[in-house]
Each structure stands twice: as C-alpha cells, then as structure tokens.
N, C-alpha and C positions, 0 to 999 in steps of 0.2 A: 750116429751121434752118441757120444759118452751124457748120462745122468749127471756126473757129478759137477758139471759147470753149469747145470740148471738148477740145480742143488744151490751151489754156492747162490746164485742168483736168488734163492727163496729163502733162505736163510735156514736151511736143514740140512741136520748132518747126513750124509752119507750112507754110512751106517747105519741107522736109523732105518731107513730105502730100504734096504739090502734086507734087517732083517724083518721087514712087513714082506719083502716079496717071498724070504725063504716061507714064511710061514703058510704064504698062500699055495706054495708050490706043495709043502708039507702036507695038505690039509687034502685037496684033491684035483691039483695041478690045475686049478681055475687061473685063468690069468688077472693081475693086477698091474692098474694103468694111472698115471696119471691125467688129469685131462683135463680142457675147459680154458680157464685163463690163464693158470697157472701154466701151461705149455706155451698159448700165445703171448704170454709174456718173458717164457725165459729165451724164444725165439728172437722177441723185439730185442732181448736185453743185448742177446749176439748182435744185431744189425748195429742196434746203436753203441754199444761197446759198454753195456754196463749202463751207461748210463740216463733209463728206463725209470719208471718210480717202480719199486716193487711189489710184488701180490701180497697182499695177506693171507688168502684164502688161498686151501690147501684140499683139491677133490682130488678120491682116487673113486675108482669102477674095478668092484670083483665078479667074475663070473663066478657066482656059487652063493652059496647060503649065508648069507650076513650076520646071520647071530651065532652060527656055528664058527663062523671066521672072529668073530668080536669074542666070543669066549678063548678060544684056545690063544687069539693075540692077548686079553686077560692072563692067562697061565702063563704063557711066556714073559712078558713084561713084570707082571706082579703090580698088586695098589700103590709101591712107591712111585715107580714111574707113569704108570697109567691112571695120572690123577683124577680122571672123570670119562666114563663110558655110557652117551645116552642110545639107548635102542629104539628104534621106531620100525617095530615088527609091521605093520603091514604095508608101508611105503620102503620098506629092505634098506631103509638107511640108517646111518651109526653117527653120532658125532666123538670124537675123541681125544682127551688133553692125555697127549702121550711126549714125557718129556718136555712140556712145556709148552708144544708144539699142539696147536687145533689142526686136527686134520678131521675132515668131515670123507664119510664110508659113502657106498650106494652100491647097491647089487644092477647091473646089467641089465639093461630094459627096455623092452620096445614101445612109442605110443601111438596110439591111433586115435585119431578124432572123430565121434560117433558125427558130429555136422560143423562146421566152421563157427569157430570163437566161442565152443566149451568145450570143458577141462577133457584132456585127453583120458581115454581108455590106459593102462599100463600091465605089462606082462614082464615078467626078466626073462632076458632075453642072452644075446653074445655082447660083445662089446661094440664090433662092427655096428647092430644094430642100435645099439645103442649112440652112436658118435650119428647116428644118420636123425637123430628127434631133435639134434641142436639146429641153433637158427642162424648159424652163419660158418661162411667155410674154413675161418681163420680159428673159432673154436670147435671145430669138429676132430683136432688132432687130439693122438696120445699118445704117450710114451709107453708102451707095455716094462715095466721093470723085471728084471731078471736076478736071483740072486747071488750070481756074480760079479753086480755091479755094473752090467751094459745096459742100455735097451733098446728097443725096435720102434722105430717110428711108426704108427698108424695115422696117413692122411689122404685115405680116401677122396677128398672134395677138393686137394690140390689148396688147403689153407697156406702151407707156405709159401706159396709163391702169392698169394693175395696180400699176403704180410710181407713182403718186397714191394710189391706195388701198393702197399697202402692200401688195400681197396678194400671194401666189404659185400661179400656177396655171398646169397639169401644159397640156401641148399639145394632146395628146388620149385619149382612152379607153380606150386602151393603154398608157402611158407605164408604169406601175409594173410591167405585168407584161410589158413587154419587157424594160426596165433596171431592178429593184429599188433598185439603186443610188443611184435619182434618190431616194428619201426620205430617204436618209442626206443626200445636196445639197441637200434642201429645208432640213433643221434646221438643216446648218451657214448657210445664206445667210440662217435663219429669226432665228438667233441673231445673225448679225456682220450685217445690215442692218434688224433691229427688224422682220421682216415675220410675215406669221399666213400660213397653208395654206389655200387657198381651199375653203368650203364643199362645191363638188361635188370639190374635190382629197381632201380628207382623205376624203370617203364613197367615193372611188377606191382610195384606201389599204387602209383597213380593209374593203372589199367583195373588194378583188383577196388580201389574206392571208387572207382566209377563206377562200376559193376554194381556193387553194395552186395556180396554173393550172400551176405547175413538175413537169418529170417528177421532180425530184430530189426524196423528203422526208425528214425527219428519221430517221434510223436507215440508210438506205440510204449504200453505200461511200461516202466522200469525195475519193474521187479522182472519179466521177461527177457530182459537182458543179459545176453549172454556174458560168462566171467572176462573174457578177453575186451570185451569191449567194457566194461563194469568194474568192478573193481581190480582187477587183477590192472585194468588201463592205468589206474590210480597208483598203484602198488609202485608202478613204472614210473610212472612222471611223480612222484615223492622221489624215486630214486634219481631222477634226471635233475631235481632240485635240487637236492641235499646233498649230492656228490658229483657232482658235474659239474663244469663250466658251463652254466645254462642257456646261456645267449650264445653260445654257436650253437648249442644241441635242439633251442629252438628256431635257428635261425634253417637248420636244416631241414626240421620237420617244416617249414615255410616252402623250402625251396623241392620241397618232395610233393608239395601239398598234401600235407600229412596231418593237418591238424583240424583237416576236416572229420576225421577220425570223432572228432569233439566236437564240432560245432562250425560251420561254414561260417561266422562270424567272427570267427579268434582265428580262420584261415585268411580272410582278410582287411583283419583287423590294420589298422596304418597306427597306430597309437599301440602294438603290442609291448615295443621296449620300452619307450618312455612308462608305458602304465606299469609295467614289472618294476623296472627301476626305481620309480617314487614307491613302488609298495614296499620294495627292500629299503630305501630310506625311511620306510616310517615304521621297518621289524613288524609287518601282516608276513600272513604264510602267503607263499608267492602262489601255490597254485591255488586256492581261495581269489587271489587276485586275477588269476588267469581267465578262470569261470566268470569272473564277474562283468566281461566283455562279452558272454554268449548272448544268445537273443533269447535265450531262458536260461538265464543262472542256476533258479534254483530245480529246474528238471535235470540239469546235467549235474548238478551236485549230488541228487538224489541218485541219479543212475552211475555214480561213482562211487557213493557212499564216504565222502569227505565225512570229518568231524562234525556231531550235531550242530556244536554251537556253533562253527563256521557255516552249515548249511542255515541257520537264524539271522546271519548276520547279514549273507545275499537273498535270504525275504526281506530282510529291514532295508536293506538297500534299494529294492526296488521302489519301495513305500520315501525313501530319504528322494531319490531322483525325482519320484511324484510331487512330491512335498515343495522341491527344488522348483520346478517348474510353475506350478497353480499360486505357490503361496511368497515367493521368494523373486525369482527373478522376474515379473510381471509389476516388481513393485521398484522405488529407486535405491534399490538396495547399494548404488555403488557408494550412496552420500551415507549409511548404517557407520556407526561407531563399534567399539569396541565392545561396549553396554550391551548395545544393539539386539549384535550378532550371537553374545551369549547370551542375552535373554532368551531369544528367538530357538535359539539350536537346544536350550538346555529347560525349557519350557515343553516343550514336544520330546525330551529325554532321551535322543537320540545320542548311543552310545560313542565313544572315542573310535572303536575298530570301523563300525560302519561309516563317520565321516572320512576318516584315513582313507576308507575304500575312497571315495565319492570324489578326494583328491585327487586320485589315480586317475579318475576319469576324465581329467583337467580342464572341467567344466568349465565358462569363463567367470565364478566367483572361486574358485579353487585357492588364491589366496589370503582373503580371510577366514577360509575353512582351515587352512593353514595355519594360520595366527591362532585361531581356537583351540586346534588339534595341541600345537606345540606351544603355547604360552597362557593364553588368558584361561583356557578348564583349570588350569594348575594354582590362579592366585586365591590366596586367603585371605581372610578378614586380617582387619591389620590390628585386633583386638581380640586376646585370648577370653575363653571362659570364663576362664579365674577372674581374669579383670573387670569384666562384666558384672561376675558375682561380687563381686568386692563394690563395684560403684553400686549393688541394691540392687542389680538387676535378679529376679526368682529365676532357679534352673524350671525347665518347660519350654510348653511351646515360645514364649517371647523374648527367653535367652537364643534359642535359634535362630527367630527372625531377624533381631540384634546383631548376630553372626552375620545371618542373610545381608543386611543390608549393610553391614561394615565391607562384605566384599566386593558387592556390587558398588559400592564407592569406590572403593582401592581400582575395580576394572575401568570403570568411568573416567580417571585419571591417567589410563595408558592412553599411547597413541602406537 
C-alpha cells in the first residue's frame, strides 16, 4: 500500500512524510511508523471512498531516542517551519507544529500492568511491542514510512479485516481487566464509526464484570481506587459526551452491560435517555446527570473526581429529593400557584442547577419544577430602584423588601 493516498486523506504533504522518515533513517535507522487512528482511518477512507470525516490527530512511533530525534528534525527544519517543539523527557514523547501540521512523537514502548485497573509499568521497547499495548485490533496497525515514499504495513492483530467487517475486537484476553477503560473506547468508536463489539469481545466484557478481577469494590474507600476505574473512567465518558454521539455509545455500553462498570443502578436504570435528554435540554453537564441516577451519586462522583461544584450539587440533590418527599409532596401541592412554588423552592434556596437535576428525575411534580426552573426564578419586580427612591422610599433593608414584594406580586399574577 502507497502513503501517499493516506496522506491525501490526512491532509499532509507528502513530502513532508518522506523527509521525517529520511531523518529517522539518518539518525540511527530506527524505524518510524504512523499509527493508531490515523491508519484506521485512512483505511476506512479506502472502503468508503473518501468519504470518511477525517483525523485531526497525527501519531507517529520512533524506535530510538526521542529528544535526539526532535533535535536533529530542529536542525533540519529550522524555527521557521518548526513553529513549536514540546519535549516530554521521561514519557519519550514530542508534540510538534511542523509546517502547520501538529504531529505528536512517542518513542516505542512496551506496558505492563503491576495488577488490573492501574496505570501501567512503561519501557521503550520495538514497535511491534508497541502496536501489541493498544486496545483494539483495528488500531494496532502502522504504516512504517520509508524514505522513498513507500511503506510497510504492520497489522499483526488482523485489524484490517475487522475494518471490513466493522467489528471491534479487544487484543487479547486481558484487555478489559487490565484497562476497564477500553469499554468506554469501545462504545465511543462503536458509536462515531458505525462498528458492533466483536462476539468473543463482548462475552470478554460481561465474563471479566462479573468476575470483578479488581481488588477495589463497590463500598470500599475511594481514594483506593484504582485510575482505570477512577478517573481515567471519567477522562473517557467526558470524551464519549463531548465528542460522540452519546446515545448509541450508551446505548451499547447497556447492551454490553457495561455500565455497571459505575453503578448497577444506571445499568438498569429504565429512565436513562429520557433523564439525559431533559438534562441536555436544560444545558447540566450530562455525565453529572448520569451519576445522578446511581444509588449513591455522590460516592461515585467522588470516585471519579467530577467537578467540585458538580459533586455539591449531587449532595444538594439528595437533600432536594428528601425535601421533595417529607415536605412537598405529602401536602396538596397539585392545587400550589405560581407564588407557591417559588416561595417554597426559593425559601429553602435551593439552587437553579439542583432543581434542573430533580426535573431529569421526572418526579410526578416535575412540571412546575419546570415552570420555576425556566420562567418564574427569572421575573422581576415590575418597579425599579430608582423609582422607588424617587416615590421616598430610603436605599436599605426596606427598598429591598419593596423590591421583594413588587416581585412576588408580578409572580402571583402568572398562571
């Protein structure tokens, strides 16, 4: 297979190719590979004929010393072209604006997991070894470049034919219980490139959750949490929000049962899309909303490490459902006005985010929680300051109560 029509597919010159691989050859004939998405996607681009969305990101893999290699490509190129060189001596990676072009470096490396779901051990290693730490077979290929412009396919794991058949499948018979992570990577890639979980992957899935091979479980401290299940789990499902079509991606971790991974209660949760759904109509962060279904919100938050004030909002929310129950619906809240329900809600100072959540829950008063959320917090007094002061009223406490009670009029009058 020629580079240059993966090339075209990535939006790089040629040229360009040719001369990072002389350099590498230059240097001490280490080989330099393309690899990761950027291969499975100039693959997809052939099948579908171009018409693919295309990669941004741009990884290559040198066998050899990475700062020696990033200096002498420095010399070669010179500071006009090579607008920005960052080094990261002891993770052997480079990030690089060369010609315009981000292309991120990384030395050759192998990883080993000291015990399932923390960060792996790292050595550099070959390439081969390297293509064997990824998590699926379709990104385990690379192109080794050559600098005459050919190059050599490396696909060990038989990714392109999983990329004909659509399929995704794990590397080997450990994957899930060294990196849990990877199932969260499955559904997002499952979702943004139309593919299905391969037959012996998903009975990998659901054989290794059942197992629970982790010393960490459910109940046990959160600070002992291993990173794969911890925040790195997090790292992933922001990425499966923010750039994915989320509702297949969780539609599969459903259908994987994968989402016990979090919490057996968002595995089968019956209200997970409606409740995602209203949370994206009311602009809450979705996975805040997600948690907010576990059977302890805020232990799984903490063992994710979400946003503080998002981890504030699912303790207020437990205390808001409490509230909901003892004080609220026990009473004939369906005859409450308009008055009512903001006196009630805004008396107990319960914030705009935490009812939004409470909506999601679609409690049966959910819509005058609604009405609150999106119309009556927002009315004002229908009598400025100024006019206030003008008719004699002193600035102080009794120009605001003034305030106070000119709004609570104006809300008394909605329906």
């Amino acid at each position: 297979m020629k580079l240059v029509r993966s090339l075209d597919f990535l939006d790089i010159s040629s040229d360009l190719i040719i001369d990072l691989a002389l350099q590498a050859k230059l240097l001490d004939h280490g080989r330099l590979a393309l690899v990761g998405g950027a291969v499975r996607d100039a693959f997809l681009s052939d099948l579908c004929s171009g018409a693919c969305q295309r990669t941004p990101d741009l990884d290559f893999v040198y066998e050899g010393d990475m700062n020696l290699f990033c200096i002498r490509l420095q010399a070669y190129f010179g500071l006009q072209r090579m607008q920005q060189l960052r080094l990261h001596d002891h993770f052997g990676t480079a990030t690089l604006q060369l010609d315009s072009v981000r292309i991120d470096l990384a030395s050759a490396r192998l990883e080993t997991y000291p015990s399932p779901a923390e960060n792996p051990l790292v050595v550099f290693s070959s390439l081969e070894n390297d293509l064997s730490r990824r998590d699926f077979t379709v990104n385990a290929m690379a192109l080794v470049v050559n600098a005459d412009g050919d190059s050599e396919l490396l696909d060990p794991y038989g990714g392109s034919h999983h990329l004909i058949s659509r399929e995704l499948v794990f590397l080997h018979d450990e994957s899930v219980s060294e990196d849990p992570t990877r199932v969260i990577r499955g559904a997002r890639y499952a979702a943004r490139l139309g593919f299905s979980l391969g037959t012996q992957s998903i009975r990998q899935v659901k054989s290794t959750l059942q197992l629970w091979p982790w010393s960490w479980r459910f109940g046990d401290p959160v600070d002992l949490v291993p990173p794969a299940l911890g925040t790195r789990l997090r790292m992933e499902l922001e990425l499966l929000f923010n750039n994915e079509p989320w509702p297949q991606a969780l539609s599969s971790l459903q259908d994987w049962s994968a989402l016990s991974l979090l919490d057996q209660n968002l595995q089968n949760d019956s209200l997970l899309y409606p409740r995602l759904r209203c949370a994206n109509r009311l602009q809450l962060p979705l996975l805040c909303a997600l948690l907010s279904a576990a059977a302890d919100p805020v232990a799984l938050s903490q063992r994710l490490q979400i946003p503080g004030q998002q981890q504030r909002w699912l303790e207020e929310l437990l205390l808001f459902r409490r509230w909901l129950e003892t004080d609220v619906l026990i009473t004939s809240w369906g005859e409450w006005d308009a008055l009512q329900w903001t006196c009630s809600l805004e008396q107990e100072c319960w914030t705009p985010e935490v009812v939004a959540l409470s909506i999601c829950d679609h409690q049966v008063c959910w819509r005058p929680l609604l009405r609150w959320w999106g119309r009556w917090r927002h009315v004002s007094a229908e009598i400025t300051a100024s006019e206030l002061i003008n008719q004699g009223v002193p600035p102080g406490p009794r120009l605001g109560d003034e305030l106070h009670k000119s709004r609570l009029q104006a809300i008394e009058r909605m329906r």
